[in-house]
C-alpha positions as CSV (number, residue, x, y, z in Angstrom):
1,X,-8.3,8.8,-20.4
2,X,-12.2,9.7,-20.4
3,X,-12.6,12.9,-18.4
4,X,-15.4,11.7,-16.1
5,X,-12.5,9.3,-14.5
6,X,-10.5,11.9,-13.3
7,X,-9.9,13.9,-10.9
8,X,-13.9,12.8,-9.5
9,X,-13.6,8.8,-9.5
10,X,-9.9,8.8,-9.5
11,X,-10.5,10.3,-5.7
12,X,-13.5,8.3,-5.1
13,X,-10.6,4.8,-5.8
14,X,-8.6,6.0,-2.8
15,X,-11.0,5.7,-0.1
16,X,-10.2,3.4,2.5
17,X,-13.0,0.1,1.5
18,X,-15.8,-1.6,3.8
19,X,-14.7,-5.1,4.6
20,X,-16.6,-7.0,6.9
21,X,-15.2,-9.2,9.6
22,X,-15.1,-11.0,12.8
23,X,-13.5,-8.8,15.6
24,X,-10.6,-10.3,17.8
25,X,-11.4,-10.4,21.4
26,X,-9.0,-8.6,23.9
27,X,-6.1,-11.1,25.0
28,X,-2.2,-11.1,25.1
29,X,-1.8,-11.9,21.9
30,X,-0.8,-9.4,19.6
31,X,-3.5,-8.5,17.2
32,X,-3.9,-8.5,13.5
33,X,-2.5,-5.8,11.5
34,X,-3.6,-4.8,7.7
35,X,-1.4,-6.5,6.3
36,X,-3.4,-9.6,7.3
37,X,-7.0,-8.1,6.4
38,X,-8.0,-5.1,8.9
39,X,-9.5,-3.1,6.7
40,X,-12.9,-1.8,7.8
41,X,-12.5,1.3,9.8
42,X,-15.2,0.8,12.2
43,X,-14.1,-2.6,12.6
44,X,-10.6,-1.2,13.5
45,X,-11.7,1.6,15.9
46,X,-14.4,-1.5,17.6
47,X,-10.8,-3.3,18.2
48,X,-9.1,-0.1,19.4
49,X,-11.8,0.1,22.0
50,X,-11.5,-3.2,23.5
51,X,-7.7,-2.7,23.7
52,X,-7.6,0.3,25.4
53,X,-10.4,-0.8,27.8
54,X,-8.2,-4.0,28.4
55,X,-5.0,-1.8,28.9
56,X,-6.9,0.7,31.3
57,X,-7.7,-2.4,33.4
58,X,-3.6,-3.2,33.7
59,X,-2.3,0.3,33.4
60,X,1.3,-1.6,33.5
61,X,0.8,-4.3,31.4
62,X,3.4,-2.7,28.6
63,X,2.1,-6.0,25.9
64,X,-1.5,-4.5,26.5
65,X,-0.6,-0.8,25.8
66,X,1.9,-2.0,22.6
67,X,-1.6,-4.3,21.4
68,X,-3.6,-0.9,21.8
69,X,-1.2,1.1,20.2
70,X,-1.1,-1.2,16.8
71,X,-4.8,-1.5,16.7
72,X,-5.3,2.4,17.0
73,X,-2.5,2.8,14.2
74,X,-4.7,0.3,11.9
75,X,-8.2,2.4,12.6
76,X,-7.3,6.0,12.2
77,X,-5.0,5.1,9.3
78,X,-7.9,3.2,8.0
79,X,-10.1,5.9,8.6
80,X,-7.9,8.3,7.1
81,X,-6.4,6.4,3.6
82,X,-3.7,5.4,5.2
83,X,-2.7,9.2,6.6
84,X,-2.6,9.9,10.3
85,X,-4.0,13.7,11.3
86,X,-2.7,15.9,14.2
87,X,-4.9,14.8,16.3
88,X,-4.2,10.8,15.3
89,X,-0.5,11.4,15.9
90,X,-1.4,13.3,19.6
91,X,-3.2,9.9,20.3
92,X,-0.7,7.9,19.3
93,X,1.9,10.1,20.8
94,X,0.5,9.6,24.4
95,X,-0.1,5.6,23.9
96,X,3.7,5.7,23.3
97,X,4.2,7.7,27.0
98,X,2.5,5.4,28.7
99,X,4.7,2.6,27.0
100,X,7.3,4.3,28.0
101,X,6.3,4.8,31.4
102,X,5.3,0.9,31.9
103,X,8.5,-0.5,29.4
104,X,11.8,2.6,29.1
105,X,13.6,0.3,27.6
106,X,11.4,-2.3,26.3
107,X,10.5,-4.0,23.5
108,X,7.3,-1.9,22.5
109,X,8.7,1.3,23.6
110,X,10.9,0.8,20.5
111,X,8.3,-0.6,18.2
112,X,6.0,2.0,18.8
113,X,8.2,4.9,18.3
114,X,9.6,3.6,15.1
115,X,6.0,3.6,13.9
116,X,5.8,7.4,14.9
117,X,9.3,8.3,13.7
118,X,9.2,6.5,10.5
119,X,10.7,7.4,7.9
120,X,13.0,9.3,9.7
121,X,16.5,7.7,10.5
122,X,15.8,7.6,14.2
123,X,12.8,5.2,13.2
124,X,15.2,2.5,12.0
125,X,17.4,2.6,15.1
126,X,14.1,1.8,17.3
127,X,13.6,-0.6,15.0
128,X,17.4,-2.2,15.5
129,X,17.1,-1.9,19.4
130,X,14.0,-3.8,19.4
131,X,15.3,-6.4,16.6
132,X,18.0,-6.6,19.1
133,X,15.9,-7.6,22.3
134,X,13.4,-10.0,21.0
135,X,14.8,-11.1,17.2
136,X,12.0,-13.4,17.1
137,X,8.9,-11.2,17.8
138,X,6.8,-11.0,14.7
139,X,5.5,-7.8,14.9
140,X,9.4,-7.3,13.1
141,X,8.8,-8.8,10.0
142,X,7.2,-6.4,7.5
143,X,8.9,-3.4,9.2
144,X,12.7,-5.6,8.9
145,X,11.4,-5.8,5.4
146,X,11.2,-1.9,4.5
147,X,14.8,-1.7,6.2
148,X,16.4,-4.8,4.2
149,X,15.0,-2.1,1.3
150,X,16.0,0.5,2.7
151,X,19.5,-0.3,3.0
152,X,20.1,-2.7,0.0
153,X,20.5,-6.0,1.6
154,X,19.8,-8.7,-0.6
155,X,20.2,-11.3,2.1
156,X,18.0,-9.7,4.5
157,X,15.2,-8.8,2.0
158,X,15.2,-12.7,1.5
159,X,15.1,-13.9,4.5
160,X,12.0,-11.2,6.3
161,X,10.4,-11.8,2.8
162,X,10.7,-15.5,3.5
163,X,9.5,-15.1,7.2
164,X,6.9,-12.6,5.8
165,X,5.3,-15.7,3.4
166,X,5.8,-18.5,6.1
167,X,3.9,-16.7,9.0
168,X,1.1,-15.7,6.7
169,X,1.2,-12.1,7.6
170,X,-0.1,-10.8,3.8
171,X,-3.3,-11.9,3.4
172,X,-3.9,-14.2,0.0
173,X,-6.1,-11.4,-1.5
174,X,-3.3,-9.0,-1.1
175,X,-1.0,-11.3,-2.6
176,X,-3.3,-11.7,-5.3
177,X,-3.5,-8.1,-5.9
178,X,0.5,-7.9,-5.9
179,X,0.6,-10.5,-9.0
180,X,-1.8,-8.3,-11.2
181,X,0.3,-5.3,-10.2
182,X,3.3,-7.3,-11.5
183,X,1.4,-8.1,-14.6
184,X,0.5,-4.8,-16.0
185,X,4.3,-4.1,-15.7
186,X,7.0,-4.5,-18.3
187,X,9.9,-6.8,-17.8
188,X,12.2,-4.0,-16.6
189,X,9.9,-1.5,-15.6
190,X,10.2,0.7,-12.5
191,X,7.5,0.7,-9.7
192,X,6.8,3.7,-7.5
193,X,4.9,2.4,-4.8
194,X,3.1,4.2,-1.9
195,X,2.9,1.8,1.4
196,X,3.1,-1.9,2.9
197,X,-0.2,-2.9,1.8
198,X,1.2,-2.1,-1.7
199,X,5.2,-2.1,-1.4
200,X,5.5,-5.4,0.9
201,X,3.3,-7.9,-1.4
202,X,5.1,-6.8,-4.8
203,X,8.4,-7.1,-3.1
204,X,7.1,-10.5,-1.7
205,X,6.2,-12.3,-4.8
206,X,9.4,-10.9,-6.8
207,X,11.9,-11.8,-3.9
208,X,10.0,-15.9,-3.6
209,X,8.6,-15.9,-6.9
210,X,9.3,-15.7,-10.3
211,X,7.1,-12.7,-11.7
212,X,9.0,-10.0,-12.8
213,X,12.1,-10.1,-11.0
214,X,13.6,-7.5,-12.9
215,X,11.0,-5.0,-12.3
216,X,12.5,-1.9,-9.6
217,X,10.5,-1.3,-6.8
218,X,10.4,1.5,-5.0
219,X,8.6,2.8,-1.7
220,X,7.7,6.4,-2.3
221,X,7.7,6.8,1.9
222,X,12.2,5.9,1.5
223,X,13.4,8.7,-0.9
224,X,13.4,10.6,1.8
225,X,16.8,9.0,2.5
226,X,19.5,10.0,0.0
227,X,21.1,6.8,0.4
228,X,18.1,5.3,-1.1
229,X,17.9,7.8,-3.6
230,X,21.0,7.8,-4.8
231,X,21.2,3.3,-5.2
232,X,17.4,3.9,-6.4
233,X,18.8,6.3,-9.5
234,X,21.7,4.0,-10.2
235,X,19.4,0.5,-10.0
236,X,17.0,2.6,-12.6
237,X,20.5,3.7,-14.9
238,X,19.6,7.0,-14.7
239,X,21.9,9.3,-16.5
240,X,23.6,12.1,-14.3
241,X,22.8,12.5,-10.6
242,X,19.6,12.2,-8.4
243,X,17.8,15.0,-7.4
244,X,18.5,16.9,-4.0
245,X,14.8,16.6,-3.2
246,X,12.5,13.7,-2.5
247,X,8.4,13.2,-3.7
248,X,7.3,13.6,-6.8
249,X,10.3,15.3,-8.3
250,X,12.3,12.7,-7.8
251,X,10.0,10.7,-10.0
252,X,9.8,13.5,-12.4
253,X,13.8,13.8,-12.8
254,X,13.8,10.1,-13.2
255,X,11.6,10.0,-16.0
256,X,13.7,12.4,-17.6
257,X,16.9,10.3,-17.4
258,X,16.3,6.8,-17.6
259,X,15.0,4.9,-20.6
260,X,13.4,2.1,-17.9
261,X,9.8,2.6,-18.2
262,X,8.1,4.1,-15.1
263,X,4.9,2.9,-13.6
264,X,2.8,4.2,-10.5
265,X,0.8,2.4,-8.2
266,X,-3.1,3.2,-8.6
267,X,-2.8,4.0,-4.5
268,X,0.3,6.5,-4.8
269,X,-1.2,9.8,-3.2
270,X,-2.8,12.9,-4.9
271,X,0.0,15.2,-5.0
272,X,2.4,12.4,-6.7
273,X,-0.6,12.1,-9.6
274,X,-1.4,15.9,-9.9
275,X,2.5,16.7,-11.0
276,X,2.6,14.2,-14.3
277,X,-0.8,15.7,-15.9
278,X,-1.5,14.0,-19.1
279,X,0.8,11.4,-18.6
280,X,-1.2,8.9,-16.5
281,X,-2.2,6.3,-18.1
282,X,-4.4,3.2,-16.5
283,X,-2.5,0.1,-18.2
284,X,-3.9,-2.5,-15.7
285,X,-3.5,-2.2,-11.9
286,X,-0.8,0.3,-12.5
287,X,-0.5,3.8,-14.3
288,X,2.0,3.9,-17.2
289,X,4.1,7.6,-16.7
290,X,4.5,9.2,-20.1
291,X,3.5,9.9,-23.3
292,X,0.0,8.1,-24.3
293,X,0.7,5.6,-26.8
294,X,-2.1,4.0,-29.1
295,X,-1.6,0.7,-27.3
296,X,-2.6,2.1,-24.0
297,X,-6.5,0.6,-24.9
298,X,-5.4,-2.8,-26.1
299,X,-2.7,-3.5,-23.2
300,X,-5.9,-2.1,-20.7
301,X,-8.3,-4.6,-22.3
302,X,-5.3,-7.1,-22.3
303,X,-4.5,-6.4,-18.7
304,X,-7.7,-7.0,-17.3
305,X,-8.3,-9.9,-19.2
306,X,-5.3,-11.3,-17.1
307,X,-5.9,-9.6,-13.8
308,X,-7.4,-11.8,-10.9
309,X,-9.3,-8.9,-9.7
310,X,-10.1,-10.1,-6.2
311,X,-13.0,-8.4,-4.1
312,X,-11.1,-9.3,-0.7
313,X,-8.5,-7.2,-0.8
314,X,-10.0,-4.6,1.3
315,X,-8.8,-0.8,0.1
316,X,-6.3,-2.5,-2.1
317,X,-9.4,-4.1,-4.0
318,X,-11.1,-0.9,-4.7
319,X,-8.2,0.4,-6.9
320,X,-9.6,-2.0,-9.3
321,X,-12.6,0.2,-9.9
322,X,-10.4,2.6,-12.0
323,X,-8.7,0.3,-14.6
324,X,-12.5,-1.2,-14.8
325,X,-14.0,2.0,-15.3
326,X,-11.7,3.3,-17.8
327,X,-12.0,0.1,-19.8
328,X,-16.0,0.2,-19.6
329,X,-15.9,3.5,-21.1
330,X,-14.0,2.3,-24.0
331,X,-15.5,-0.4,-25.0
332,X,-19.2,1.7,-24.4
333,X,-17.5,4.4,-26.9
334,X,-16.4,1.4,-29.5
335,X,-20.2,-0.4,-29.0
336,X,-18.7,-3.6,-27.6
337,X,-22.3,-4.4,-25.3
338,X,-20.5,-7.7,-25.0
339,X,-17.3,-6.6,-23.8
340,X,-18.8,-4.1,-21.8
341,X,-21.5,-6.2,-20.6
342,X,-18.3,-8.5,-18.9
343,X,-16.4,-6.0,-17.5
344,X,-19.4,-4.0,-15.6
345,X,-20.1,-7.5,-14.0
346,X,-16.9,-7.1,-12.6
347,X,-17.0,-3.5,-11.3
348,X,-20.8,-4.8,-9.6
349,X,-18.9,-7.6,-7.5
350,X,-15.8,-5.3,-7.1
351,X,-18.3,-2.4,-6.1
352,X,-20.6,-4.4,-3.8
353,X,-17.6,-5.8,-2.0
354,X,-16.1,-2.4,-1.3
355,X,-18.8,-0.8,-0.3
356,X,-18.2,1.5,-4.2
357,X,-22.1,0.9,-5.6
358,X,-23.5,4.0,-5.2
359,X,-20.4,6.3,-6.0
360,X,-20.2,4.3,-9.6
361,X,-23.5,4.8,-9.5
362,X,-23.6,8.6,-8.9
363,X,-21.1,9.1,-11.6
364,X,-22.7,7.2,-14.2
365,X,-20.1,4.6,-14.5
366,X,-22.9,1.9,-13.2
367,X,-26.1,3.1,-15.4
368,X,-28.9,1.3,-13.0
């Protein structure tokens, strides 16, 4: 991999994107959450605004306060790549009190705690006292998916994947990124993955569709489980027995004892990349953990040949930008001008839509 991509533009791909879009009006409807296209952090903090003005207006209106918690969630993990600081968690922390002063037992008392607590156990019992009190609420769907992975119900995982498709809460660009993911991967491959704008599409299309269904997924923020751990190790035929710890040596032990090949998501965080030095490898919307091979450049060019590479995708759009930039380099090296000419059109519209111009710019990657 060209040196000028990483560590500088590799950092540069995980910044949270600029999307623009209309802003929801306070009401008791719940709002929109990223996994439906909420990507611009101002946008998100706007939103946060109105429903905390809304819910300071009805002090006891628990729906209010639960619709001002999940906005704030969306804007400072939007502002923050998908990370929440101290002082984010403080916020959040006193949004929950007054929940729970307004609601002890209610509904978004349990919701929003299993947002704080998550991944710990105690998340997934809020989240089975609230699927118990309103089944039907859709603000369970995505997180009834990470438990159906969690635990290693088939059935489940069907049907919140099925409810997850048929109440259109992943955005078409997001499922479009999902199906390039799946397309850089071999047939048996394993996935680590680092969140639901990343985990929940994959899982989507493999559970209702037909790409890659043999292809492992697995959601980084879960090993922390050793249940999961442990079926995770025997799904990927790992010889001996999983690791005691969790993070990236998990991923390193399983390299080490499987013969499944291992792929990362361009999104997984810094600390996962930084412990497999020189064995990164761009392959398409997905890093190949290894040994380089000589067919790294050809499956690259392949890849992206393939790839949909939609501009709407919001942060999940801008990991593009690596597998483009790498590939641009290349073909500059091998004086393709054609080639190159095609793929730095792409990294333009990919870069104007995500707010990326003048970073490429900065670093050379875009030349004027």
């Amino acid at each position: 991999m060209p040196r000028f991509i990483l560590p500088l533009f590799l950092a540069a791909c995980l910044q949270p994107g600029v999307h623009a879009q209309t802003l929801d009006q306070p009401s008791d409807h719940a709002p929109a959450t990223n996994m439906q296209g909420a990507w611009d952090a101002r946008a998100n903090a706007t939103r946060a605004g109105q429903w905390r003005e809304a819910s300071n207006e009805a002090p006891a209106n628990a729906a209010l306060l639960w619709n001002w918690f999940r906005t704030e969630l969306d804007a400072r993990r939007s502002a923050h790549n998908g990370d929440l600081l101290p002082a984010d968690k403080q916020e959040l922390e006193a949004i929950a009190g007054r929940i729970a002063g307004s609601a002890p037992d209610g509904f978004e008392r349990h919701m929003a705690r299993y947002f704080l607590d998550f991944p710990a156990p105690g998340a997934f019992a809020e989240l089975e006292a609230a699927h118990r009190m309103a089944p039907g609420r859709p603000e369970l769907i995505a997180p009834m998916v990470t438990r159906a992975m969690r635990t290693g119900d088939d059935a489940a995982l069907l049907q919140w994947c099925t409810a997850l498709r048929q109440r259109g809460q992943v955005a078409p660009a997001l499922a479009s990124v999902a199906q390039d993911v799946l397309r850089s991967l071999p047939a048996q491959a394993v996935l680590f993955t680092n969140g639901d704008m990343d985990t929940q599409p994959v899982v989507m299309d493999q559970v209702l569709g037909t790409t890659r269904p043999g292809v492992l997924v697995v959601d980084r923020r879960l090993l922390a489980d050793p249940v999961y751990r442990a079926r995770v190790w025997r799904e990927a035929e790992a010889r001996g027995t999983p690791p005691p710890s969790a993070g990236p040596a998990f991923a390193i032990a399983l390299l080490q004892a499987t013969a499944r090949p291992v792929y990362f998501a361009l999104s997984l965080d810094r600390d996962w990349l930084e412990a497999f030095p020189g064995q990164l490898h761009v392959v398409g919307a997905a890093f190949r953990v290894g040994a380089a091979s000589p067919d790294d450049v050809d499956l690259l060019a392949r890849n992206w040949k393939a790839m949909r590479k939609t501009a709407d995708a919001g942060p999940m759009s801008r990991n593009y930008l690596l597998p483009g930039a790498v590939l641009l380099g290349r073909l500059r090296q091998a004086g393709d001008e054609r080639g190159a000419a095609r793929v730095e059109a792409d990294l333009r519209r990919i870069a104007a839509a995500t707010g990326a111009t003048a970073e490429l710019r900065q670093m050379g990657i875009l030349q004027h």
